[in-house]
C-alpha positions in Angstrom: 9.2 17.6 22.7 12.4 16.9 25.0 15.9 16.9 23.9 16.3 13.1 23.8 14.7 11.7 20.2 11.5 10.1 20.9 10.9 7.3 18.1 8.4 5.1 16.3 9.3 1.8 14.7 7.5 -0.5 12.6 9.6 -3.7 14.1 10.6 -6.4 11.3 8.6 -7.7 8.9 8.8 -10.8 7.6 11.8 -12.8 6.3 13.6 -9.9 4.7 17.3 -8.4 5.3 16.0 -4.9 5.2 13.5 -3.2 7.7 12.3 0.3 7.2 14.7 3.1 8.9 13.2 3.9 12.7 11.9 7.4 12.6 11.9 10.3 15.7 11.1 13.3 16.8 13.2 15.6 18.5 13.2 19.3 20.4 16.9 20.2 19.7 17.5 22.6 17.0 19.0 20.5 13.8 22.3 22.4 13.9 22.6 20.9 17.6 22.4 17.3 17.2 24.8 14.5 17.5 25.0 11.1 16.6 23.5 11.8 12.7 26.1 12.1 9.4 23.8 13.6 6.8 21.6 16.6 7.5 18.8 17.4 4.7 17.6 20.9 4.4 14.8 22.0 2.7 15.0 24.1 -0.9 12.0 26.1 -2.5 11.8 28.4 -5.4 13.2 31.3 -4.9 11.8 34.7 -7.0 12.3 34.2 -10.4 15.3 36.5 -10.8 16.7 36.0 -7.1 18.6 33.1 -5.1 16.7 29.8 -4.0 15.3 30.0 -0.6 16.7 27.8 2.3 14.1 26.5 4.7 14.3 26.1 8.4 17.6 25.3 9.9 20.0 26.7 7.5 20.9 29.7 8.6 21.8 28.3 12.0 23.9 25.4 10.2 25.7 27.6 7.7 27.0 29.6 10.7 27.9 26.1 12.5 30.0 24.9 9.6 31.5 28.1 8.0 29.7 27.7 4.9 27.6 30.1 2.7 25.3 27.4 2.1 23.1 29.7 -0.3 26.0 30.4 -2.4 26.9 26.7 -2.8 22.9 26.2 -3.7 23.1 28.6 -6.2 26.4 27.2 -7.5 24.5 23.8 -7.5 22.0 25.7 -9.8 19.6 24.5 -7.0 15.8 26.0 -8.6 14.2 24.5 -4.9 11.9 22.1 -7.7 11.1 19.0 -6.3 13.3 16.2 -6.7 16.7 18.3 -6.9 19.1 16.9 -4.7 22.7 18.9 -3.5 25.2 17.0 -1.9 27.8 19.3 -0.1 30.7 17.5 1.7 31.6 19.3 5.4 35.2 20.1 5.5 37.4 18.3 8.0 37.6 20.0 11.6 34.1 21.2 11.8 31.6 21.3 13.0 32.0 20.3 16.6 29.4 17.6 16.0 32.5 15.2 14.4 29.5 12.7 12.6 28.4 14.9 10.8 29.9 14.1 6.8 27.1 15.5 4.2 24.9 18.5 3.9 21.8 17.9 1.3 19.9 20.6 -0.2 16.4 19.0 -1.4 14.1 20.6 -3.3 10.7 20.7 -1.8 8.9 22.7 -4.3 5.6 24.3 -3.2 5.5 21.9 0.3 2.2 20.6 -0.9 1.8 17.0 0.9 2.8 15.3 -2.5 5.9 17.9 -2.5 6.8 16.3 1.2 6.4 12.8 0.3 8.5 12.9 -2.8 10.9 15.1 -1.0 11.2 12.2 1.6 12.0 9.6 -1.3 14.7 11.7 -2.6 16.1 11.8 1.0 15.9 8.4 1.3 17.5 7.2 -1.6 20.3 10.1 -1.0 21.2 8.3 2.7 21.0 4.5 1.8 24.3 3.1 4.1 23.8 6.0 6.3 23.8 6.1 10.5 21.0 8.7 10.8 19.7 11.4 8.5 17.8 15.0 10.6 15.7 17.6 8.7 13.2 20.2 9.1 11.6 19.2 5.6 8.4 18.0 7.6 8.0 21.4 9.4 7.0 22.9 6.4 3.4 22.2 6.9 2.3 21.9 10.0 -1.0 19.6 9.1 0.4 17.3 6.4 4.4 17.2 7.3 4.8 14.7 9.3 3.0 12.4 7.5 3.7 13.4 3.8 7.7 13.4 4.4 7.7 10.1 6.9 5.5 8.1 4.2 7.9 9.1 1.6 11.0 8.6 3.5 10.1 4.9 4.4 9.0 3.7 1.1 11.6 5.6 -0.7 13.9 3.6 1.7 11.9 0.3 0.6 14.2 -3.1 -0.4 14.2 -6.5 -0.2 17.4 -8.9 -0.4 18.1 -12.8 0.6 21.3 -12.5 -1.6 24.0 -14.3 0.5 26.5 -12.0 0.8 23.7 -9.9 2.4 21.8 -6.3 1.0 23.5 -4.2 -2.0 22.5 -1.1 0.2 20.7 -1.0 3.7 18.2 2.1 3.9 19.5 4.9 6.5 19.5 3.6 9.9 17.3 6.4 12.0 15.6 9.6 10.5 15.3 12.5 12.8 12.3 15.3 12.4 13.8 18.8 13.7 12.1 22.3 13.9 8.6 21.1 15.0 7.5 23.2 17.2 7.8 22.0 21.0 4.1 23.2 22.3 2.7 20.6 19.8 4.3 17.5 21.0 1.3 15.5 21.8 -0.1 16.2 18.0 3.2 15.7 16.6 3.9 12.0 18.4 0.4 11.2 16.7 1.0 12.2 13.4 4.6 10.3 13.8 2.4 7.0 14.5 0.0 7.6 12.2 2.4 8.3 9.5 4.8 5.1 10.3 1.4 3.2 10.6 0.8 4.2 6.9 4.2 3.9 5.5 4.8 0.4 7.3 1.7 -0.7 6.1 3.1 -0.1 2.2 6.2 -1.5 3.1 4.2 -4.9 4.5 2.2 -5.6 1.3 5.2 -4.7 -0.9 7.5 -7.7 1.2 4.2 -9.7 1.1 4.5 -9.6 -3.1 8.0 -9.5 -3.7 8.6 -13.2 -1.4 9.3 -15.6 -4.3 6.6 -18.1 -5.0 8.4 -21.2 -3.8 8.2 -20.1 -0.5 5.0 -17.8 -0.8 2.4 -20.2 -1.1 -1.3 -20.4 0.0 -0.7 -22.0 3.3 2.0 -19.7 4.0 0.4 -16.8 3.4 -2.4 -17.9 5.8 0.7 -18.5 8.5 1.9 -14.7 7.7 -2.0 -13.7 8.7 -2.0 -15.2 11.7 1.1 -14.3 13.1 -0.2 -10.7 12.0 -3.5 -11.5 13.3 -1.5 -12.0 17.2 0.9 -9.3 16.6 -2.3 -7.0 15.7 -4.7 -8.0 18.0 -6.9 -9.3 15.5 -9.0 -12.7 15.2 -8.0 -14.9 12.4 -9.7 -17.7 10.9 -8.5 -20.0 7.8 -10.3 -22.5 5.8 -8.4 -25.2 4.2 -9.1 -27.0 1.0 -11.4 -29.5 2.9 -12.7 -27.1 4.7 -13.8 -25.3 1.6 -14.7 -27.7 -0.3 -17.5 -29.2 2.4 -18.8 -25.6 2.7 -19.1 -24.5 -1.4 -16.4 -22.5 -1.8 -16.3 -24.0 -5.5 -14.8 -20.9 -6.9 -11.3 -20.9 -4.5 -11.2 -24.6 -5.1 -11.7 -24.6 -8.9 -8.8 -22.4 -9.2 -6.8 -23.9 -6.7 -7.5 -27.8 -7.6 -4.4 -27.7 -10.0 -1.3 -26.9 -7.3 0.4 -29.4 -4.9 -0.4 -26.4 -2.6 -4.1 -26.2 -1.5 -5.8 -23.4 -1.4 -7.3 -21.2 1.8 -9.5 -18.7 2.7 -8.3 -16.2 5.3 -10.6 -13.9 7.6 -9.4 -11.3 9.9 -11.3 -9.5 12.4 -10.7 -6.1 14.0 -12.9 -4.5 16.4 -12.0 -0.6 17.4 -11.4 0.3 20.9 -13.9 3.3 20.6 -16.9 0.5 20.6 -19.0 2.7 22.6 -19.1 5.2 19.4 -19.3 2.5 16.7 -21.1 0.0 18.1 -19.7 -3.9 18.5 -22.2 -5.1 16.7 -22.3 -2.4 13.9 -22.4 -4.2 10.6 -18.5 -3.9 9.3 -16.6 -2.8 6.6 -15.5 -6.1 4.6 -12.1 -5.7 2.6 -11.4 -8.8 0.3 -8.3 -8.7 -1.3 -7.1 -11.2 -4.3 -4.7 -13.9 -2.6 -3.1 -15.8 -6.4 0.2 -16.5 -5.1 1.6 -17.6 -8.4 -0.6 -17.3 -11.7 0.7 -19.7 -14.4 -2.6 -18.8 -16.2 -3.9 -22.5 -16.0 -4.4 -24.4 -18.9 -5.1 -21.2 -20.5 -2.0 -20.6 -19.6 0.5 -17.7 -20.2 3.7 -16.7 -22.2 6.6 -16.7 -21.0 7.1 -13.0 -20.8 4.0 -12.6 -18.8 4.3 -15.4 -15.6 8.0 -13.2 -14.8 5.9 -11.0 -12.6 3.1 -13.3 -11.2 4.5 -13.9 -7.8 2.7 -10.7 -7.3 -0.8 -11.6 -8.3 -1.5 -11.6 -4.6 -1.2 -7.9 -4.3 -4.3 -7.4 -3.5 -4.8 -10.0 -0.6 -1.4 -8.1 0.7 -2.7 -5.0 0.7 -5.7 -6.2 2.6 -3.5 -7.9 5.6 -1.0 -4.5 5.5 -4.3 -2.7 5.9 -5.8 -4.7 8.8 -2.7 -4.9 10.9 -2.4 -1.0 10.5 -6.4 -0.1 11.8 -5.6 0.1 15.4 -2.9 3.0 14.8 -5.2 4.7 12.4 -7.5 5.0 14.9 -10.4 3.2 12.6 -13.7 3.8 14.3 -15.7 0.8 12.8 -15.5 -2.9 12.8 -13.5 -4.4 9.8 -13.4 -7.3 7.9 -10.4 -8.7 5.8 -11.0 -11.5 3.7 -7.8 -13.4 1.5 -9.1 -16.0 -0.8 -6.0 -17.8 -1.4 -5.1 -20.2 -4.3 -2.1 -21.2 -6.8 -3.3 -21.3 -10.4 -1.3 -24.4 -11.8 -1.1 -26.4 -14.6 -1.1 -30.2 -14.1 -3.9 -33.1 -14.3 -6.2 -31.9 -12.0 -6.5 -28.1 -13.1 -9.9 -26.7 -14.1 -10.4 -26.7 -17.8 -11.8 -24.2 -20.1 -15.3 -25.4 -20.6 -15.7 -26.7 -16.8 -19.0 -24.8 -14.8 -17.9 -23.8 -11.1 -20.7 -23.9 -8.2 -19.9 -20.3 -6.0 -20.3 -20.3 -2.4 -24.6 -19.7 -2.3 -25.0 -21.4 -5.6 -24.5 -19.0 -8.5 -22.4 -21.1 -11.3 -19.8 -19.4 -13.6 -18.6 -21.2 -16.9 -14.6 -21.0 -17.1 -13.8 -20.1 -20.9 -10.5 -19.0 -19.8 -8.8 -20.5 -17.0 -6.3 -17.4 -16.8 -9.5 -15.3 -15.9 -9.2 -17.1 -12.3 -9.1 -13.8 -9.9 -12.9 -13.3 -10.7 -13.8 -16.8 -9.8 -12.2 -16.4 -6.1 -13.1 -13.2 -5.5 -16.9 -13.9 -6.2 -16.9 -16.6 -3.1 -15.2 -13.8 -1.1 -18.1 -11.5 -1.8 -20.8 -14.3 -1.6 -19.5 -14.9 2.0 -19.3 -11.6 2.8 -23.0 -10.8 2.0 -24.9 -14.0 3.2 -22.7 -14.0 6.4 -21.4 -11.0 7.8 -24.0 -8.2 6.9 -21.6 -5.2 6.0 -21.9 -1.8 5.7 -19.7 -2.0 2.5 -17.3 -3.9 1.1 -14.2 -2.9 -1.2 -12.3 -5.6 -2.8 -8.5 -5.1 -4.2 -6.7 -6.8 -7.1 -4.6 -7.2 -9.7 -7.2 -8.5 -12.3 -7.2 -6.9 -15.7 -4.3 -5.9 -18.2 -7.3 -3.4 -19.2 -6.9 -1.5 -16.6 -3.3 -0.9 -17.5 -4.1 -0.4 -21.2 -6.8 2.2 -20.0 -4.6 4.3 -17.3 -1.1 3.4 -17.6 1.1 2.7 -14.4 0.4 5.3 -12.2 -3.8 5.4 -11.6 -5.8 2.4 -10.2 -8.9 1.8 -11.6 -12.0 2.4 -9.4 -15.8 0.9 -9.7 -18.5 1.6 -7.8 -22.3 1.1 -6.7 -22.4 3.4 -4.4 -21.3 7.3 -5.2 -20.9 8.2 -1.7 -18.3 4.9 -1.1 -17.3 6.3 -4.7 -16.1 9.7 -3.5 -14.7 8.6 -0.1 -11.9 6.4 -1.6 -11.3 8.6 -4.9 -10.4 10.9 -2.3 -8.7 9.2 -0.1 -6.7 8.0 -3.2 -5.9 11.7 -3.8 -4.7 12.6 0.0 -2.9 9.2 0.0 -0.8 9.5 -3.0 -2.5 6.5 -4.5 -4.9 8.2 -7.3 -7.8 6.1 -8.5 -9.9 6.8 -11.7 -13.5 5.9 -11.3 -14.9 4.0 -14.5 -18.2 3.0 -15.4 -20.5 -0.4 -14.4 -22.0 0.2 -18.0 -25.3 -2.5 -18.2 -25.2 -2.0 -21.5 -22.4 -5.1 -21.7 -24.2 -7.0 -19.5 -25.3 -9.3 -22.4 -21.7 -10.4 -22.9 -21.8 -12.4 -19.7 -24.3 -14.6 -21.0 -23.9 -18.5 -20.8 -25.7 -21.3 -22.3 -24.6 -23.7 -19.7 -24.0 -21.5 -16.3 -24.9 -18.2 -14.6 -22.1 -16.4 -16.3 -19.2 -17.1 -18.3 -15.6 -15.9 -16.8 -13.6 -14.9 -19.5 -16.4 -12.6 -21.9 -15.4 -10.3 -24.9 -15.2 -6.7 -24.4 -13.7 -4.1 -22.5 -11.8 -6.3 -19.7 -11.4 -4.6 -16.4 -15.7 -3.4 -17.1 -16.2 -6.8 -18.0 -14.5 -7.9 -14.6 -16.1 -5.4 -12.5 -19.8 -6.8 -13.9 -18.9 -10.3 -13.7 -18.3 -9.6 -9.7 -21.1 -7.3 -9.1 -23.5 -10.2 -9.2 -22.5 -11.4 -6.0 -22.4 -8.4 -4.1 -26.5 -7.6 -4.6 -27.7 -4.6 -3.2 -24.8 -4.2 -1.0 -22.5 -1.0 -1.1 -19.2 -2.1 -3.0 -16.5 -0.8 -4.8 -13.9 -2.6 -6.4 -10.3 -1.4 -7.0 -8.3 -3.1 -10.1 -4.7 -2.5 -9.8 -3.5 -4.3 -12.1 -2.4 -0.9 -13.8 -0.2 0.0 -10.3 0.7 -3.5 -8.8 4.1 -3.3 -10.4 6.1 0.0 -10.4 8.9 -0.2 -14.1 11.2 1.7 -12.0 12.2 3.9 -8.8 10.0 7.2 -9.2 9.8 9.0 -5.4 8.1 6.4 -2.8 7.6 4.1 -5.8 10.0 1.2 -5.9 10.3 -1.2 -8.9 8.6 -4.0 -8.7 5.7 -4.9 -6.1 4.1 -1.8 -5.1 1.9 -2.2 -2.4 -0.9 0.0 -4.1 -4.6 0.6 -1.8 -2.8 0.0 2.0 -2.3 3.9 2.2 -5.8 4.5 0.1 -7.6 2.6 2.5 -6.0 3.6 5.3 -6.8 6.9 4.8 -9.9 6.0 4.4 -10.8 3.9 7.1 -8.6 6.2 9.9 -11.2 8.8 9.0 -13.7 9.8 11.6 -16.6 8.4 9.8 -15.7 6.0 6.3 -19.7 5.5 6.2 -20.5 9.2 6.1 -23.7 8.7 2.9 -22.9 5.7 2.1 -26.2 3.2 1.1 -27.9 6.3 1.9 -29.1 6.0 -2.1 -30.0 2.3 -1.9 
């Protein structure tokens, strides 16, 4: 690493007035630097009887500005647990660096990853209206720093304004990683990438959710893929509502029949640039993501209470386009497939009523008992697609389909189900390294009879357990087929700020998949028990 910052930056994205903070690397020694106003130095846990402990950098700083910086933690009744934040003002006349206005002393805990990442959030939402924030915080783990404190710091940082008078609070302009050590500047610059990669791609799908729904409509959203598709280096293809209804995509079209806005079906395409290992014409990975951008409920339509959030229902087709514009700077090794089904469920004339059968793309038939049970019934032509057209290796398919889920787990897990144990494991534990934990529930056969229809294949909207009954409804079109399907309806909206968590639109599975897919083999078992 050289004296002079080097930086990564995720560039703007979409029609926001906040962008993530640019992030860099430098060689200097944090006490050195110029041109930052807030310097953020690492606490842990001291012994219990003795002072807290003062990570990298602050001996050298405390001799720069006078200050017995350990005394003033201690005064702070600073324990080093994470989340503790100290602000301590630098007196006028020092040190030479004149931008230089705040000291913070953030508790980092045991520097696990999780430690970093929340210790990033904290830092973030201590600098908002700042120039440029440094710290040694990431050099507290040599592996998992980087990517644990830059994740944290950019979705920590995360907002989203149109107001007119412009943004409450802009996140800090530049963070600045000190005390890496210089002989591992190669491995550090790719761990800065991969990490912005990650975080940008949270930040993506969260914007993606929180545009209001009388802009964010299916057309539009197939507009954002393409100009991600050319910004990526992807292919992109879109079916519109003729399109879809002359090829039997009765599903998408039932659901979306209702709206003055047709629906679409998006597919992006990314090929890795180490072909040679995985093959061009290796079977892919297909990701479908749920693409509702707004869910009245249909004629089975919602209260009041519960449409305030529904401009998010397309979480899960966000997540999917975060996730393929980010595969290049994971490194994925394997050919990928994203696929948006994309529909408004309305309530006018034309809408599908409760009663009406729906022909699926390849011919299975679903009875819709409850219009507000549409996610299913676009998702299942995803998946048909997907196996009768692209061969894949497996397919995972994200959305926000069951208030089950959240009865089941709360706000903080995502719900996980799964044909495949070895696809199983990969994403629990990507979920885990990622900071986006999934619990893995059962595909129990024994409610299979509740799917039953006297006039159609299946009925949509069965009694008993929801997010199970979901997760059987779609495992009918996936056959034999290697698939998992994450329900996040439990995640997809955060109640309030917690670390990289921002209330509202959470951007839950880019990281998880991510993680995932940036591995150096994502297939490793899986089908091998088919």
């Amino acid at each position: 690493m050289t004296g002079t910052p080097s930086s990564s930056r995720t560039g703007p994205i979409l029609p926001s007035q906040v962008s993530p903070p640019d992030v860099a690397l430098t060689g200097q020694p944090l006490h050195a630097l110029t041109g930052v106003d807030v310097v953020a130095l690492p606490v842990l846990p001291g012994d219990p009887d003795g002072a807290p402990l003062l990570g990298p950098g602050a001996a050298e700083m405390a001799d720069d500005l006078g200050l017995d910086l350990v005394a003033i933690a201690e005064a702070a009744r600073c324990t080093g647990a994470v989340g503790e934040v100290a602000s301590v003002p630098v007196p006028l006349g020092g040190p030479d660096n004149a931008d230089l206005r705040i000291v913070l002393l953030v508790g980092v805990g045991q520097a696990r990853p999780q430690d970093l990442r929340r210790a990033g959030a904290v830092v973030a939402r201590a600098t908002l209206d700042r120039t440029a924030v440094a710290t040694t915080i990431a050099s507290l783990d040599g592996e998992h720093g980087i990517e644990a404190f830059v994740v944290g710091v950019m979705l920590g940082s995360f907002g989203f304004s149109w107001r007119s008078a412009g943004p409450e609070h802009l996140p800090v302009g530049r963070v600045v990683l000190a005390g890496l050590p210089p002989s591992a500047e190669a491995v550090d610059r790719a761990a800065l990438d991969r990490a912005v990669a990650l975080g940008g791609a949270g930040w993506r799908a969260r914007t993606l959710a929180t545009v209001p729904s009388n802009l964010k409509n299916p057309a539009w959203l197939a507009e954002q893929a393409q100009d991600l598709a050319s910004e990526a280096g992807l292919t992109c293809r879109v079916w519109d509502d003729a399109q879809l209804r002359a090829e039997g995509f009765g599903g998408i079209v039932g659901v979306g029949q209702g709206s003055a806005t047709p629906p679409r079906l998006i597919r992006l395409d990314y090929t890795p640039s180490r072909s040679a290992r995985s093959g061009r014409r290796a079977p892919p990975v297909v990701l479908v993501g749920k693409g509702i951008t707004f869910d009245t409920g249909g004629i089975s339509i919602k209260p009041a209470q519960g449409m305030a959030s529904m401009k998010r229902d397309m979480t899960g087709g966000a997540v999917v386009l975060a996730t393929m514009a980010a595969l290049a700077a994971v490194d994925c090794p394997v050919n990928v497939v994203g696929l948006v089904p994309a529909a408004e469920n309305a309530v006018s004339g034309s809408a599908t009523r409760p009663g009406d059968v729906l022909r699926h793309y390849g011919g299975r038939t679903s009875e819709v008992t409850n219009t507000d049970a549409e996610g299913r019934l676009v998702l299942a032509d995803a998946l048909a697609y997907a196996v009768a057209e692209l061969d894949p290796a497996a397919i995972v398919d994200v959305a926000t389909l069951t208030g089950g889920v959240k009865v089941a787990l709360g706000q903080q897990v995502g719900g996980l189900f799964a044909n495949d144990d070895a696809l199983a494991d990969a994403l629990l534990g990507s979920g885990e390294t990622a900071g986006e934990p999934l619990w893995r529930f059962p595909l129990f056969e024994g409610y299979e009879d509740k799917l039953a229809s006297k006039v159609a294949d299946a009925d949509n909207g069965p009694k008993g357990p929801a997010a199970i009954m979901a997760a059987l409804f779609l495992q009918h079109f996936v056959g034999d087929v290697p698939w998992a399907h994450l329900d996040i309806a439990s995640v997809g909206d955060a109640p309030a700020d917690s670390y990289e968590w921002s209330e509202g639109p959470t951007g839950f599975g880019a990281r998880a998949l991510l993680t995932w897919l940036g591995s150096p083999d994502p297939l490793a078992g899986v089908g091998a028990s088919a």
